[in-house]
C-alpha positions in Angstrom: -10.7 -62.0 154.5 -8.2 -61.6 151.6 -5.9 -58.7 151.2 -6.3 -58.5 147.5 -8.3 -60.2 144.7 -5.7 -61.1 141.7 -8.0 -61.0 138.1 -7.3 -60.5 134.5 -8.9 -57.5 133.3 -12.7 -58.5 132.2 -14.7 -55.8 133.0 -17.4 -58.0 134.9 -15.1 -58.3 138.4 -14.8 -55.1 139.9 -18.8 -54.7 139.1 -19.0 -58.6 141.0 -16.8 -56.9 144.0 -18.5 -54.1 144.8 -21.4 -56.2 144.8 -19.9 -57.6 147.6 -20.0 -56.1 150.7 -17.1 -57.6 152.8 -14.7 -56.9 149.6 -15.4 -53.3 149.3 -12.1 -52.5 151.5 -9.9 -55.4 149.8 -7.4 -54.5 147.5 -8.3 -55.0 143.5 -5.0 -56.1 141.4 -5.5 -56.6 137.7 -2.4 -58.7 135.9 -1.7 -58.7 132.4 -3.2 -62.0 130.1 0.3 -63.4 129.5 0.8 -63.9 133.5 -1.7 -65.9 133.7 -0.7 -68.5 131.3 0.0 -71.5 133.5 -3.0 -71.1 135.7 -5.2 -74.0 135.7 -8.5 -72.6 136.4 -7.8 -69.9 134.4 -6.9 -72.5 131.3 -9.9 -75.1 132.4 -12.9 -73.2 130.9 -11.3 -72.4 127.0 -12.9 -74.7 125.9 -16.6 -73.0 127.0 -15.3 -69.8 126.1 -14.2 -71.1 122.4 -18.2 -72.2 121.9 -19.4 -69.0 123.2 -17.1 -67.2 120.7 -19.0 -69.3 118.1 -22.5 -69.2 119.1 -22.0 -65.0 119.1 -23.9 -65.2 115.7 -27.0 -67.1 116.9 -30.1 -65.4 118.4 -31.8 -68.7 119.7 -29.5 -71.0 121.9 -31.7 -74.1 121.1 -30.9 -73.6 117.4 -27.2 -72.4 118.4 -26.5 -76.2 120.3 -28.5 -78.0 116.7 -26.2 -76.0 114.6 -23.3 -77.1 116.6 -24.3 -80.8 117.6 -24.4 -81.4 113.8 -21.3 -79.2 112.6 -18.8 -80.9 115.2 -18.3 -84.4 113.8 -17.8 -82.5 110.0 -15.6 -80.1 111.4 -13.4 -83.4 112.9 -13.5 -84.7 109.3 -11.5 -82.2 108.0 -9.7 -80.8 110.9 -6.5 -81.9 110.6 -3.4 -82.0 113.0 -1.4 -79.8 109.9 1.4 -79.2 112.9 2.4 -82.4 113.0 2.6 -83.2 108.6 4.5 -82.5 106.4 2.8 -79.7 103.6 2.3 -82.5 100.9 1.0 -84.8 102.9 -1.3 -82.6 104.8 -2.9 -81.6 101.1 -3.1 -84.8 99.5 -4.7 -86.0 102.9 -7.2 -83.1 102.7 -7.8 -83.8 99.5 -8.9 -87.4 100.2 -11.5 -86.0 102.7 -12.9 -84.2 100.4 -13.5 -86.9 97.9 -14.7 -88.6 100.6 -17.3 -85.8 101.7 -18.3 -85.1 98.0 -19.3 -89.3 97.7 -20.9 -89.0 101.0 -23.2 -86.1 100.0 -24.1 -87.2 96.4 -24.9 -90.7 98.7 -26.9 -88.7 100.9 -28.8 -86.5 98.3 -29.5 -89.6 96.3 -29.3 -92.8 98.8 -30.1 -95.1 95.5 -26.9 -94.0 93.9 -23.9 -96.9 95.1 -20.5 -96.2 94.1 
């Protein structure tokens, strides 16, 4: 048996303890987010969490993982590492994307049109 059970403070764990029989007597100690920083499993599943955040707006998760399936390789097009450019460079290369996204959709619209 543990002594205590270390969480952030989610309301969802104290419900999942008492849910628990053998943990009803165990200590319960919340820490604060920014003590939890270097914790591995606590860092391995920001990624999930970051999709959830995004599919909040979606009532359907079959149309949700479409919606996202498709928007992930545009959002790479145009997601650039700004941290690590200068701020001219980082505009003309943004700039460049987007002339390159514009010819791609007036290619797509009209797939007869060569540039």
């Amino acid at each position: 048996m543990p002594r205590k059970v270390v969480t952030d403070q989610l309301r969802g764990y104290p419900a999942a303890k008492a849910e628990i029989l053998e943990l009803a007597s165990v200590k319960h100690v919340f820490v604060k987010a920014a003590a939890r920083l270097n914790i591995r499993a606590e860092n391995s599943h920001q990624p999930t969490r970051e999709r959830e955040r995004r599919m909040r707006g979606f009532r359907d998760p079959k149309r949700t993982q479409e919606f996202l399936s498709c928007f992930g390789p545009i959002r790479q097009h145009f997601a650039l590492k700004w941290h690590l450019l200068s701020a001219s460079l980082y505009r003309k290369q943004l700039a460049a994307r987007f002339v390159a996204w514009r010819e791609f959709a007036v290619l797509a619209q009209n797939p007869s049109t060569t540039f």
